[in-house]
TORPA-637248 format. One record per residue: residue in one letter; x, y, z of N, C-alpha, C, O in turn. Coordinates in steps of 0.05 Angstrom, whole numbers, padded with zeros to 5 digits, always signed. Layout:
BEGIN
AXYZXYZXYZXYZ ...
//
This chain:
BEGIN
X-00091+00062+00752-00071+00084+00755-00080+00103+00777-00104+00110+00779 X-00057+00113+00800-00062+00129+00808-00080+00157+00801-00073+00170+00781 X-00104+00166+00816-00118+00196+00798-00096+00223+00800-00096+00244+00787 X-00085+00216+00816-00060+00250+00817-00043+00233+00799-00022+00242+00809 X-00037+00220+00786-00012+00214+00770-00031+00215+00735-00021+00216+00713 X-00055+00215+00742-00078+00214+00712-00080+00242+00712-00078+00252+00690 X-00083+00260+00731-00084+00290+00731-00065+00297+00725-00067+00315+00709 X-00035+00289+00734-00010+00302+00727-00014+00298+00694-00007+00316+00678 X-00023+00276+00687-00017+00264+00657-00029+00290+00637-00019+00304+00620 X-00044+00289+00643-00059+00314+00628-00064+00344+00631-00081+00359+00621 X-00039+00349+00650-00051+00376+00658-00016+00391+00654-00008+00414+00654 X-00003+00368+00652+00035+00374+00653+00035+00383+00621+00023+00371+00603 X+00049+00406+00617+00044+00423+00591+00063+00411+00565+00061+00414+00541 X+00079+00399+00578+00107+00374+00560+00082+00356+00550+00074+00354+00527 X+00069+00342+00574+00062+00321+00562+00036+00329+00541+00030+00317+00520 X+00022+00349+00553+00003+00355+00538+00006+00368+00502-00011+00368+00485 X+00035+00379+00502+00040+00385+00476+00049+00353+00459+00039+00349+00437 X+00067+00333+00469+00076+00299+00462+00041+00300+00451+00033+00297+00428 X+00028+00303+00470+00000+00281+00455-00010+00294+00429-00014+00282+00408 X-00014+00330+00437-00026+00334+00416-00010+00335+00386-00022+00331+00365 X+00019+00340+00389+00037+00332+00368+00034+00294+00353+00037+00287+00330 X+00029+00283+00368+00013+00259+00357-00007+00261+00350-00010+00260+00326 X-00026+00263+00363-00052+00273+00351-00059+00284+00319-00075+00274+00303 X-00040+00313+00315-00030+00316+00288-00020+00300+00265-00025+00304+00241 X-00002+00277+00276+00019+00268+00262-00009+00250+00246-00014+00251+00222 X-00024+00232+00266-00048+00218+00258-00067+00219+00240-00076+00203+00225 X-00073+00252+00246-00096+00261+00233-00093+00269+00204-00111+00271+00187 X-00065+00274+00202-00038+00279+00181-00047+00254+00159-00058+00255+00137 X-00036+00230+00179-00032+00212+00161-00070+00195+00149-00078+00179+00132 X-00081+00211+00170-00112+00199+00165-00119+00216+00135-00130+00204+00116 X-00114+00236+00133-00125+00250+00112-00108+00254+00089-00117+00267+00070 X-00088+00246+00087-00070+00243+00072-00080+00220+00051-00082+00196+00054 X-00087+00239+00024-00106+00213+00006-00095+00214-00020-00090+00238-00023 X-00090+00201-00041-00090+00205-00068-00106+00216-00081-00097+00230-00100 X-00134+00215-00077-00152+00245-00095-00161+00230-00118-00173+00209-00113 X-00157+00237-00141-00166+00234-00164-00146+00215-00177-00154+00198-00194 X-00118+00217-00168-00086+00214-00180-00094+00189-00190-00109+00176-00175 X-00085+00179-00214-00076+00153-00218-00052+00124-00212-00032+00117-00224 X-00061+00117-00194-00042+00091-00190-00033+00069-00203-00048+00051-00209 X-00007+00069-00207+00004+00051-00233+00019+00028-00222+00043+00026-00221 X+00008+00015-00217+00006-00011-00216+00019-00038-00235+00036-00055-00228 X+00008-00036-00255+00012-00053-00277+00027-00034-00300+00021-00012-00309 X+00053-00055-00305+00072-00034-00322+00093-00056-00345+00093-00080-00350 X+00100-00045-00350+00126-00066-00369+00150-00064-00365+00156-00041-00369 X+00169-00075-00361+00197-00080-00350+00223-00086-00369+00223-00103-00386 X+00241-00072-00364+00264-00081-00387+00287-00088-00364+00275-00080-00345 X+00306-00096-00356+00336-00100-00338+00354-00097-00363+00355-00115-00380 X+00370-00070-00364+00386-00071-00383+00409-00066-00375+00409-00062-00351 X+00437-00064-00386+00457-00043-00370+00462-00024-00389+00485-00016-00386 X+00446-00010-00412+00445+00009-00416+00431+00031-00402+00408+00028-00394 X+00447+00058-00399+00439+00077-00387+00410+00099-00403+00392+00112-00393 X+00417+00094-00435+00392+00109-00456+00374+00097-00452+00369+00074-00443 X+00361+00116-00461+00323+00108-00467+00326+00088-00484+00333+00093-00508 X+00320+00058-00474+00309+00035-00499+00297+00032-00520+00274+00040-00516 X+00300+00024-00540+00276+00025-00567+00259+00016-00557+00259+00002-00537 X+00234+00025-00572+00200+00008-00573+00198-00019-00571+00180-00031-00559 X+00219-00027-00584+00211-00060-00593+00239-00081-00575+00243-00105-00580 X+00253-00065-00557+00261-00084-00537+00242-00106-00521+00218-00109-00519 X+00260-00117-00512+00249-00141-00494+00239-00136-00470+00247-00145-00449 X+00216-00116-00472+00194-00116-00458+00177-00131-00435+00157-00143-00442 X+00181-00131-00418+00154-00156-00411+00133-00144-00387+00139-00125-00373 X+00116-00153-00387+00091-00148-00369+00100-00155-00333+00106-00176-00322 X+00097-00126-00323+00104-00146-00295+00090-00112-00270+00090-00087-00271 X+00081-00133-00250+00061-00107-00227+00080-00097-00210+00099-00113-00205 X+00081-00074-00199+00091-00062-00182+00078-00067-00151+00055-00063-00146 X+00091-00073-00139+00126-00057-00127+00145-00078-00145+00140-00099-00157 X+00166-00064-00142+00193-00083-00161+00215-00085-00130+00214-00068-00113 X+00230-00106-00129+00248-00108-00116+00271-00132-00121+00269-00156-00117 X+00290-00119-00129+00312-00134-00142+00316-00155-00114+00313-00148-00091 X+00324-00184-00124+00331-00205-00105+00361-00192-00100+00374-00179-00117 X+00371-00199-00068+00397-00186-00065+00414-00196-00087+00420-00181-00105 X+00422-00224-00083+00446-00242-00096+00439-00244-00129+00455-00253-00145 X+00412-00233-00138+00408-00232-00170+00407-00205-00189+00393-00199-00208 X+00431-00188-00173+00437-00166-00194+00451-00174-00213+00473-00184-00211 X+00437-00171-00232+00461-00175-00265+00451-00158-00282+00448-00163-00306 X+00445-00134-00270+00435-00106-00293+00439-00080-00283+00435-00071-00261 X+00451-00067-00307+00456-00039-00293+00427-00026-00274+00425-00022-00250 X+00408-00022-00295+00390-00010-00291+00355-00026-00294+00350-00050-00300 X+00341-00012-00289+00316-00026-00289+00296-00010-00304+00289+00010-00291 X+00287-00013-00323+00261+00003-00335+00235+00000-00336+00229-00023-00337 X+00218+00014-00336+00185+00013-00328+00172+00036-00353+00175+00060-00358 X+00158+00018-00361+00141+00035-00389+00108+00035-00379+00100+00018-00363 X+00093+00051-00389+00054+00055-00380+00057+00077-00396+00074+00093-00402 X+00025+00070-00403+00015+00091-00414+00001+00107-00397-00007+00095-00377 X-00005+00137-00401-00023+00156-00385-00045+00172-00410-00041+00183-00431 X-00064+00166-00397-00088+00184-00414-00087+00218-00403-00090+00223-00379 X-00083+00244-00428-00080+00268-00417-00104+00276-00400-00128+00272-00401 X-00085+00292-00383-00100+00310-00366-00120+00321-00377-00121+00333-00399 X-00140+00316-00354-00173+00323-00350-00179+00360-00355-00196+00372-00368 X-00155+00368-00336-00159+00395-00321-00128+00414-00337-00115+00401-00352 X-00124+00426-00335-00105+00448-00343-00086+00450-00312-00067+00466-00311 X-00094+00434-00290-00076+00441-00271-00043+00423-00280-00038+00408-00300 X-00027+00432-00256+00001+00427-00267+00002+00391-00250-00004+00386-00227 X+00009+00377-00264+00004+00345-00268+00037+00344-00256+00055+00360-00261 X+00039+00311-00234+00063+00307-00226+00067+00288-00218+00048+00284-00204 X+00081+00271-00217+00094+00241-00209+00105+00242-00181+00124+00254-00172 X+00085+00224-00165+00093+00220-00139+00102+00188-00137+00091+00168-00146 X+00121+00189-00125+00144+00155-00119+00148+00156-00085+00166+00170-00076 X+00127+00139-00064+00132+00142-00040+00153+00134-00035+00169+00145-00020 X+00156+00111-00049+00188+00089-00034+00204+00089-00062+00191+00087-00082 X+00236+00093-00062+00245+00081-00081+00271+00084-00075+00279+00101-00060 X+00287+00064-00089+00320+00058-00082+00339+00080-00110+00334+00081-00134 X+00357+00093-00096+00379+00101-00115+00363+00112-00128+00339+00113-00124 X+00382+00129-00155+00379+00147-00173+00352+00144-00192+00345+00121-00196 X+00339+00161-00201+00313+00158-00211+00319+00168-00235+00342+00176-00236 X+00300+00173-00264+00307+00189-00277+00275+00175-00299+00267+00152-00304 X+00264+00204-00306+00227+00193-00316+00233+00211-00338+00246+00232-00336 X+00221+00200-00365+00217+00211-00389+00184+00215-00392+00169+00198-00382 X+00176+00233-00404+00161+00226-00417+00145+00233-00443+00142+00257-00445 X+00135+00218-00462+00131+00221-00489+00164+00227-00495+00163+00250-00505 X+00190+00219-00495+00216+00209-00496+00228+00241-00492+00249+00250-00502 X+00212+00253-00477+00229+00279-00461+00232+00273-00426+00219+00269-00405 X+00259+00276-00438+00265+00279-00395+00254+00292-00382+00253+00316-00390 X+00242+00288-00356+00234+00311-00341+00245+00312-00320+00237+00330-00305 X+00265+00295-00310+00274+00299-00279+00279+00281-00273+00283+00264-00291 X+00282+00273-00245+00285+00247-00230+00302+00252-00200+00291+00268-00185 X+00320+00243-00192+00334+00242-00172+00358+00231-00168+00367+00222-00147 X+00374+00235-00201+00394+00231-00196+00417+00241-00167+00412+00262-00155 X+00440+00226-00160+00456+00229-00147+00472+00250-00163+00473+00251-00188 X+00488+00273-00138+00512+00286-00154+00539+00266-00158+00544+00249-00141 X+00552+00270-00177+00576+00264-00198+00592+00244-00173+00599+00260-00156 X+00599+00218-00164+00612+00213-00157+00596+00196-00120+00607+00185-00101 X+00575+00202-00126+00560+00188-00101+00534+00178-00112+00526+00184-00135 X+00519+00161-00093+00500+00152-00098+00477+00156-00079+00482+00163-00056 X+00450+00153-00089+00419+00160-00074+00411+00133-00059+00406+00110-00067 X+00411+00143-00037+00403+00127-00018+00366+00139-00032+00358+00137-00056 X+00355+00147-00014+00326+00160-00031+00307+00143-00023+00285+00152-00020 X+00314+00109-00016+00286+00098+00001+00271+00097+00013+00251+00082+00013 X+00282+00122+00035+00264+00125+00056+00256+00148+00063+00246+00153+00085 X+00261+00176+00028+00252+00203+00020+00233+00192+00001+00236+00168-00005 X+00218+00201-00006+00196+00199-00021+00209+00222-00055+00227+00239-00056 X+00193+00214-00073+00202+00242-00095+00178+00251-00103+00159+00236-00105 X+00175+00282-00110+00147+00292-00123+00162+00300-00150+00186+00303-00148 X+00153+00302-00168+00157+00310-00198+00143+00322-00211+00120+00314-00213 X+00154+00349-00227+00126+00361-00232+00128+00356-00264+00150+00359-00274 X+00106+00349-00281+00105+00343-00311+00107+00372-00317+00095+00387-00302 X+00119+00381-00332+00118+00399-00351+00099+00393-00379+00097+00374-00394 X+00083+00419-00376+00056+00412-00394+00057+00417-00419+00035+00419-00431 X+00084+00421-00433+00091+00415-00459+00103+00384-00471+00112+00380-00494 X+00100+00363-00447+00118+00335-00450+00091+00327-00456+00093+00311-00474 X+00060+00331-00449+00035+00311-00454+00028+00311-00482+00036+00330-00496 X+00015+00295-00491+00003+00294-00515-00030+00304-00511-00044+00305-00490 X-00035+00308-00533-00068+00312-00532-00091+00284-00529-00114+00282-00519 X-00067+00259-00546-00087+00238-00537-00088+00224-00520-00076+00237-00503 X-00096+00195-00505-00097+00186-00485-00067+00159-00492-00064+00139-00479 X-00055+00165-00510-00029+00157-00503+00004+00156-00502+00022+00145-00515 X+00000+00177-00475+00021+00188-00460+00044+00169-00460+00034+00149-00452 X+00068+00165-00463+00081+00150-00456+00111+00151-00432+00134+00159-00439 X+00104+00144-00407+00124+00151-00387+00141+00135-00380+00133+00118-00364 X+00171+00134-00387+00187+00111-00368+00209+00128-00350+00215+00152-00349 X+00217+00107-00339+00220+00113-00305+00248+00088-00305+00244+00064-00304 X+00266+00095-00305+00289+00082-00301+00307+00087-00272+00314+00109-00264 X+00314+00058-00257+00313+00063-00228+00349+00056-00239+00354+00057-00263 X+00374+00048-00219+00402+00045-00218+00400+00019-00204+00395+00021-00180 X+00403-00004-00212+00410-00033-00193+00433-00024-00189+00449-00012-00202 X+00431-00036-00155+00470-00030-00149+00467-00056-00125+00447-00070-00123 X+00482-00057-00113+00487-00085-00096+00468-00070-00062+00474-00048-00052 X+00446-00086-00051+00431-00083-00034+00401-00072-00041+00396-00052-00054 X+00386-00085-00033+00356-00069-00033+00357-00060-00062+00378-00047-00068 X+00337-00065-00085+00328-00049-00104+00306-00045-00102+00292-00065-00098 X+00291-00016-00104+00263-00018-00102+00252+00005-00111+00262+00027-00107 X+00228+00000-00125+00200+00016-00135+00180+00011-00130+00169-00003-00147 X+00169+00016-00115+00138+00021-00096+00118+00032-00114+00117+00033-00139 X+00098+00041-00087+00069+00064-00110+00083+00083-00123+00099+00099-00114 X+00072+00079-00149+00075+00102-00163+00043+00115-00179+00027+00104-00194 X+00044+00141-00167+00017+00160-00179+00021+00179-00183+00034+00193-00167 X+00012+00192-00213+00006+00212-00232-00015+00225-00225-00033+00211-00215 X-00019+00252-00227-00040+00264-00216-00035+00303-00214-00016+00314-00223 X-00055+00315-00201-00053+00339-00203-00034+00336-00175-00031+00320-00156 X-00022+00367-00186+00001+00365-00158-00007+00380-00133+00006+00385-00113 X-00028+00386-00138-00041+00402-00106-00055+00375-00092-00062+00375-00068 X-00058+00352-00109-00075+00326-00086-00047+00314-00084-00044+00302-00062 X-00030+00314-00098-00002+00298-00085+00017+00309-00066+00033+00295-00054 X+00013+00339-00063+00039+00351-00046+00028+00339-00021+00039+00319-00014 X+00010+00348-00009+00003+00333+00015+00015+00306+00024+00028+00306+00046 X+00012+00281+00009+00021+00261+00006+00060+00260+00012+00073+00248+00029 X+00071+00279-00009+00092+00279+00006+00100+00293+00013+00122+00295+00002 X+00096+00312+00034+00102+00327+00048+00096+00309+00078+00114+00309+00095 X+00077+00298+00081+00063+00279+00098+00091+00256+00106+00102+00249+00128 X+00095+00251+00081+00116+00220+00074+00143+00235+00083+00153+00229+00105 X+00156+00254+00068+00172+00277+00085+00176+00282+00108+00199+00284+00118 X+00155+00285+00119+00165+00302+00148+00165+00267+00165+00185+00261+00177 X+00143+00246+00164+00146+00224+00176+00171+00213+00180+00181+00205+00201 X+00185+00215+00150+00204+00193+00155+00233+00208+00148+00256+00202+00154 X+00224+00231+00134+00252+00243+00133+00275+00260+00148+00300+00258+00152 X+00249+00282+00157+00257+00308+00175+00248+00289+00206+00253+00309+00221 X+00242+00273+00221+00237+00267+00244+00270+00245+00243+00279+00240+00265 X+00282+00236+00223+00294+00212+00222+00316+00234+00225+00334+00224+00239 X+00326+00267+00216+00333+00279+00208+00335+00294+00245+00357+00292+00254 X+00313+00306+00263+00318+00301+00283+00328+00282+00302+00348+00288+00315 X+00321+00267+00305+00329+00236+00312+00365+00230+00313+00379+00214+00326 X+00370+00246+00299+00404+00235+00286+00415+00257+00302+00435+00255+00316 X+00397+00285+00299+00413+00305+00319+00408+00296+00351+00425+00296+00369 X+00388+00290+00354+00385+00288+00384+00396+00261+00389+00383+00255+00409 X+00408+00245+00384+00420+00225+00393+00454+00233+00390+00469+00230+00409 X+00459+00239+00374+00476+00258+00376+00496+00269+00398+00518+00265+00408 X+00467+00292+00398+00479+00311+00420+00480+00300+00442+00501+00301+00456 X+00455+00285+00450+00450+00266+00476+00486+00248+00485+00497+00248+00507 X+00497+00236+00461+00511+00218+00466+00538+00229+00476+00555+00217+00488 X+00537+00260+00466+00562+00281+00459+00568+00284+00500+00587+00280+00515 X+00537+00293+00504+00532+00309+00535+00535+00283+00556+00545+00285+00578 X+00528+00266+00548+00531+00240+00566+00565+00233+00571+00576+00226+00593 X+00578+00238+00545+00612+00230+00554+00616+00251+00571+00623+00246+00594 X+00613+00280+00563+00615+00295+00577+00611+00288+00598+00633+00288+00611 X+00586+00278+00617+00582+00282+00642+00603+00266+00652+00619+00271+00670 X+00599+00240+00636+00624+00211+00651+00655+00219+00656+00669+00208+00673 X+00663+00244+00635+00687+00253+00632+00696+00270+00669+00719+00270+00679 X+00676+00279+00677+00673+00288+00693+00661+00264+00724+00665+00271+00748 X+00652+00244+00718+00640+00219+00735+00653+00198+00726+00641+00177+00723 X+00681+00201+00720+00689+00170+00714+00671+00146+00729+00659+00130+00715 X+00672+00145+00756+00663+00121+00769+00633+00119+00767+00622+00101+00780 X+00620+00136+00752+00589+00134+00741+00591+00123+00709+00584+00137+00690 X+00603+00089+00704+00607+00094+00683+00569+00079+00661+00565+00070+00638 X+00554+00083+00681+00523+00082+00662+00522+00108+00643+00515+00105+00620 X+00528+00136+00654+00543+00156+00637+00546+00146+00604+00532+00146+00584 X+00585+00134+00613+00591+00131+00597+00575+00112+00571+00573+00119+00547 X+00564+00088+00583+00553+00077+00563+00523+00079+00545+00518+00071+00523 X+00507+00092+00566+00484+00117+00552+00496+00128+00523+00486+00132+00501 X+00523+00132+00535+00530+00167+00515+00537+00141+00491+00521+00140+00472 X+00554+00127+00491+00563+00110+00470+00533+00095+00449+00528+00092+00426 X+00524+00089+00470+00497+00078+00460+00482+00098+00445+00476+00089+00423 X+00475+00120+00448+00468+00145+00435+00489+00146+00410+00486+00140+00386 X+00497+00150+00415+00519+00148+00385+00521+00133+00369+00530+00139+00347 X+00513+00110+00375+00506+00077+00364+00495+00082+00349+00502+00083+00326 X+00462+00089+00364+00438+00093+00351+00439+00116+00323+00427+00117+00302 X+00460+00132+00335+00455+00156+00316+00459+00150+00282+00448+00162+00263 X+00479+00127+00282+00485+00119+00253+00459+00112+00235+00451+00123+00215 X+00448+00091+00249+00413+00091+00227+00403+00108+00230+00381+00105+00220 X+00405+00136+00243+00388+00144+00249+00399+00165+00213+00384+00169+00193 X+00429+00173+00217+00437+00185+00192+00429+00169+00164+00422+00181+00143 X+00430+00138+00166+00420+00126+00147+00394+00136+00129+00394+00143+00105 X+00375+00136+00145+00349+00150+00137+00343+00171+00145+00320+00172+00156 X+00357+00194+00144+00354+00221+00135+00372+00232+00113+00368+00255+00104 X+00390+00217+00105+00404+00228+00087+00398+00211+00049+00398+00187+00043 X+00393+00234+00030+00385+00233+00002+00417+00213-00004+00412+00190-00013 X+00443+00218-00001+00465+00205-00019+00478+00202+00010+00478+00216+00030 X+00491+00171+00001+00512+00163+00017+00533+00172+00017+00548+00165-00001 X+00542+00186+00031+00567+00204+00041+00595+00178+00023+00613+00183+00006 X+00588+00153+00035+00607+00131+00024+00592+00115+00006+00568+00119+00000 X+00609+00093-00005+00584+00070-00017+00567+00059+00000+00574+00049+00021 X+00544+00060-00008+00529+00052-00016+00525+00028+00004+00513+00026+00025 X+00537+00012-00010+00545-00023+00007+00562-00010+00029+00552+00001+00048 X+00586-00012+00025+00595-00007+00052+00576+00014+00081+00574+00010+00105 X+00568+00029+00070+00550+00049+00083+00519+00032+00106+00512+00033+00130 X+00511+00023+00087+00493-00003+00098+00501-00022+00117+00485-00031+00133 X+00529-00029+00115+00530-00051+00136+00548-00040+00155+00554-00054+00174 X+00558-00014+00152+00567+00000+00180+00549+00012+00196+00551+00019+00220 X+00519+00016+00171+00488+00019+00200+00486+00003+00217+00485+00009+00241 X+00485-00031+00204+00480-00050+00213+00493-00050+00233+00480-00048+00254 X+00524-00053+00235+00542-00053+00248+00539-00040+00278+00543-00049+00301 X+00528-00009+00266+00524+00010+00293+00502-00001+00308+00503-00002+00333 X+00482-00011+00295+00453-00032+00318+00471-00049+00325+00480-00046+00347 X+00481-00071+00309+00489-00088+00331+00503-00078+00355+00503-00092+00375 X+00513-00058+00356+00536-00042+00378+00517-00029+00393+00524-00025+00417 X+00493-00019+00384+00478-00005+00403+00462-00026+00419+00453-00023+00442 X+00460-00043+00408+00446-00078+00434+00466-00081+00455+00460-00087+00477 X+00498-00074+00445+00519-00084+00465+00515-00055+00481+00502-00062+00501 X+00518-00031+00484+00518-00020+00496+00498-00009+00516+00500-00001+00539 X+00478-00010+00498+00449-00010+00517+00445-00021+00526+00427-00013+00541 X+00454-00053+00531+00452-00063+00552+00469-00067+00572+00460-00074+00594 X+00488-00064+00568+00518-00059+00583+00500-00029+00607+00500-00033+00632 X+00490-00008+00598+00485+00009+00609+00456+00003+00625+00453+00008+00649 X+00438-00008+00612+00421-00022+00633+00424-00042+00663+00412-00043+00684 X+00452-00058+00648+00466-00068+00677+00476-00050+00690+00478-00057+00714 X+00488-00019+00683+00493-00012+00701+00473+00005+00721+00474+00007+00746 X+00453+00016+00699+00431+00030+00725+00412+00012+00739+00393+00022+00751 X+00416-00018+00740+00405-00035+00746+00423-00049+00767+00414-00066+00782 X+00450-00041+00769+00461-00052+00792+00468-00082+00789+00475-00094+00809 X+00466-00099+00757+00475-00126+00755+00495-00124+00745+00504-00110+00728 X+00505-00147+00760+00540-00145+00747+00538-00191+00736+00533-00214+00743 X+00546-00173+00716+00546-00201+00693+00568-00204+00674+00567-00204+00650 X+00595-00207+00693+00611-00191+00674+00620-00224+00643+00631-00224+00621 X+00611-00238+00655+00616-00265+00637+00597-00268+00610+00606-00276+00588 X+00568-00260+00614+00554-00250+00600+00558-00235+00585+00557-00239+00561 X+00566-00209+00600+00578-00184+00579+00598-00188+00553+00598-00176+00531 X+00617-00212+00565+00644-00217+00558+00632-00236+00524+00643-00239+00502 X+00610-00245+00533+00608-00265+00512+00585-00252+00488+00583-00259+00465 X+00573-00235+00499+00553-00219+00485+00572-00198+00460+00567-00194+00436 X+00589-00191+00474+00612-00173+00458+00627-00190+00444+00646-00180+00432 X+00624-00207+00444+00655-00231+00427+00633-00241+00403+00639-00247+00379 X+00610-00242+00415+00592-00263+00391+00584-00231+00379+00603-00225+00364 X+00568-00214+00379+00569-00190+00360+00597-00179+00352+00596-00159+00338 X+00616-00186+00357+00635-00175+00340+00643-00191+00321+00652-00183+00300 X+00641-00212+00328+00645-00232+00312+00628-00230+00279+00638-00232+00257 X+00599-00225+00287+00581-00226+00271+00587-00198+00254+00588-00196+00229 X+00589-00185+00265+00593-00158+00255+00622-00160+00233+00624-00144+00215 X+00641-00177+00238+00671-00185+00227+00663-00192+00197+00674-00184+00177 X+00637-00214+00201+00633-00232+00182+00617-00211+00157+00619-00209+00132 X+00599-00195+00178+00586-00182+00152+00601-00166+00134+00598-00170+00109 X+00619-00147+00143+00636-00138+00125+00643-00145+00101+00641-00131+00081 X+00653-00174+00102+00662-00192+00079+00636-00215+00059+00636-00229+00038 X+00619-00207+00078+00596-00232+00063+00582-00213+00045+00578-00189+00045 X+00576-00236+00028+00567-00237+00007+00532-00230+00012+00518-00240+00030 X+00522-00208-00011+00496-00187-00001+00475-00209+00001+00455-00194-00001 X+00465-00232+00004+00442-00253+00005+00450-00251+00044+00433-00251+00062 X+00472-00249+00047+00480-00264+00076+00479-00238+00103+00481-00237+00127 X+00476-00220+00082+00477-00195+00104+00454-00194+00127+00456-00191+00151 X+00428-00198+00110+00400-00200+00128+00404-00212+00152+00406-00203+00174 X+00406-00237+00143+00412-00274+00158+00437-00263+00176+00443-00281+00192 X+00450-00244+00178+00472-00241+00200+00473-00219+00219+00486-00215+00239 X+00451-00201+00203+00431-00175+00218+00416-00191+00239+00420-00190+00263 X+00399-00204+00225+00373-00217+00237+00391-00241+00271+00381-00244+00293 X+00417-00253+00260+00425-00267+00279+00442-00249+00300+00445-00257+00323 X+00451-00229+00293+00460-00211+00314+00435-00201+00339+00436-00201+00363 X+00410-00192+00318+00391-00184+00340+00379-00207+00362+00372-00201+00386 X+00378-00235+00348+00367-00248+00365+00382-00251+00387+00371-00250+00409 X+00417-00254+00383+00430-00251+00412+00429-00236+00424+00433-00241+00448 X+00423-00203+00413+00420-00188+00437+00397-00201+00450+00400-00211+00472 X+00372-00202+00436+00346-00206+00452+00347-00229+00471+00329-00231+00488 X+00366-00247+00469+00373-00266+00492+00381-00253+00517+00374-00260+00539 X+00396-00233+00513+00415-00223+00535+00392-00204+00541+00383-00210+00564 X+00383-00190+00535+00361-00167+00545+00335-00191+00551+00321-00181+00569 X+00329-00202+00547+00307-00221+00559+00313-00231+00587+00297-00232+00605 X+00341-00239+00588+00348-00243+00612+00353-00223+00639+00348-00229+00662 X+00365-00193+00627+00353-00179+00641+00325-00180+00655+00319-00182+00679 X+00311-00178+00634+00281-00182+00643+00276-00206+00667+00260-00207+00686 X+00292-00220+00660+00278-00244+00680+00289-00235+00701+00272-00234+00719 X+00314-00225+00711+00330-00219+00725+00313-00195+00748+00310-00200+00772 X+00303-00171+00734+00285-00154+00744+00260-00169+00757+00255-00176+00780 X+00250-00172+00737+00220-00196+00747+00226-00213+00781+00212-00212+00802 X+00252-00228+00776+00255-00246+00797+00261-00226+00818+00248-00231+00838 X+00284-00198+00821+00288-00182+00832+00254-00173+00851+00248-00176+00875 X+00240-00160+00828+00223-00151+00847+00198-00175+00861+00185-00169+00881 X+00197-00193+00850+00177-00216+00862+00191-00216+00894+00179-00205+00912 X+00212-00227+00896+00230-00223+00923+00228-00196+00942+00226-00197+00966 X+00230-00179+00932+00224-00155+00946+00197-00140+00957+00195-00119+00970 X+00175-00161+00946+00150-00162+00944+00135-00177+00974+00120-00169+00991 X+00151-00205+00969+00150-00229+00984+00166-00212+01006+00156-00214+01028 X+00186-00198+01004+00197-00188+01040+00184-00173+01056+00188-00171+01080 X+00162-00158+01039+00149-00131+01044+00131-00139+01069+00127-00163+01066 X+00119-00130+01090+00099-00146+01103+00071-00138+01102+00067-00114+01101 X+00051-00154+01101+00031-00154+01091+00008-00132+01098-00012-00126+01086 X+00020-00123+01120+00002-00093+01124+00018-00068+01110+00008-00045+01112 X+00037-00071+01098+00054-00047+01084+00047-00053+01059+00063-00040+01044 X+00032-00066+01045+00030-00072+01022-00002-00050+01010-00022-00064+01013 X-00006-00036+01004-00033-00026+01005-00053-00041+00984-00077-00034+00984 
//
């Protein structure tokens, strides 16, 4: 690397705040530890479609965490998880941390409710990619070492899931999610604004540069993006649930067509046959997901991206061959 472009690197006050804001985020996630907390691992399982607390002597069975419902094998309302906890060591205030988990939550324990994460009346918890802290109330423990906690999650059609789950004092867990918080929630939560606004100011400019239309497709592409970006910042789906999911999907596949549509244009390639067929086969795909059945959604995610990555690969080659040529014209004493 140039040394005035290594000096600029470190001495430019933008870039020097980018690094050390990483730097943080790192050191964040370096020290970010469980402590003493207990990790529950090994637990017992019921799939019921009752919404109450189960009897003792249901059909129980032994099974390890993480849990994740097969798409195409929901046939239960709900999912239950039973463990025992030995009481607290210390007199501090004891709390249930869940980094990953799908939809509505709801934890008893010794057969008192203490909380969870239910959705309000009429929507549902997205919540997989928020973390939950819970604090025990220190009249639910028993005196002896067998505590009894269940944890009932909502199967609904897409993704079911229960990750780590750890019990513990709540001054070694807030860290943990506050950490898990700001990573994936409040940055996913910026992310949605600044793509956003970005996409808002870009029509604007084109509105004003019709014949600049890389403008236009920046700004569309920003707006693309912005839909997953709402996906994972938001606790309840504004809509269902299912439908909500595959109009994310929907918006990536649209953000491959547009971002690259806008790459051809600050790149000066005109491919308009390419373009023509890139947009017919993602819409297409995008047609199908709507109606398919939740096993087939991945498998039509996963085949939308590979066609973009054909068409943006070819870009690449396109550039590559571009500058090899421009290389080869240059003459050999101008080359330093």
């Amino acid at each position: 690397m140039n040394p005035k472009k290594l000096i600029w690197l470190f001495t430019n006050r933008p870039v020097r705040f980018c690094l050390l804001l990483l730097l943080a985020l790192v050191d964040l996630q370096a020290h970010a530890q469980a402590g003493n907390a207990i990790a529950i691992r090994r637990v017992e399982l019921l799939e019921s479609t009752e919404a109450s607390l189960p009897a003792t002597i249901a059909d129980w069975r032994p099974f390890v965490l993480p849990y994740q419902k097969p798409l195409d094998r929901i046939d239960a309302g709900y999912a239950w998880f039973r463990f025992t906890l030995p009481s607290p060591d210390s007199d501090e205030m004891q709390s249930l941390y869940i980094n990953n988990h799908m939809y509505g939550i709801k934890v008893w324990l010794n057969g008192e409710e203490v909380g969870g994460s239910d959705a309000p009346p009429g929507r549902q918890a997205t919540g997989w990619n928020l973390p939950l802290l819970l604090r025990l109330p220190a009249s639910a423990w028993r005196e002896d070492n067998n505590n009894e906690m269940v944890i009932r999650l909502e199967l609904h059609r897409f993704t079911n899931v229960l990750a780590s789950v750890f019990v513990g004092a709540h001054d070694e867990l807030w860290p943990l999610w506050q950490q898990r918080h700001f990573s994936q929630g409040q940055l996913s939560q910026f992310s949605f604004y600044l793509c956003a606004v970005m996409g808002l100011f870009m029509l604007g400019l084109w509105a004003c540069r019709r014949h600049d239309t890389q403008y236009l497709w920046f700004g569309v592409s920003s707006l693309c993006w912005s839909v997953p970006m709402l996906y994972m910042a938001v606790s309840y789906a504004p809509i269902r649930h299912d439908w909500f999911l595959v109009l994310t999907l929907i918006g990536i596949n649209f953000y491959a067509v547009t971002a690259i549509r806008f790459l051809h244009r600050l790149l000066k390639i005109e491919l308009p046959n390419v373009e023509g067929w890139h947009l017919s086969l993602i819409t297409a795909v995008s047609f199908i997901e709507l109606f398919a059945s939740a096993k087939l959604i991945m498998p039509l995610s996963l085949l939308a991206d590979m066609i973009s990555l054909i068409v943006l690969l070819n870009v690449l080659r396109l550039c590559c061959s571009a500058a090899m040529c421009t290389n080869s014209s240059v003459p050999p004493a101008a080359i330093p």
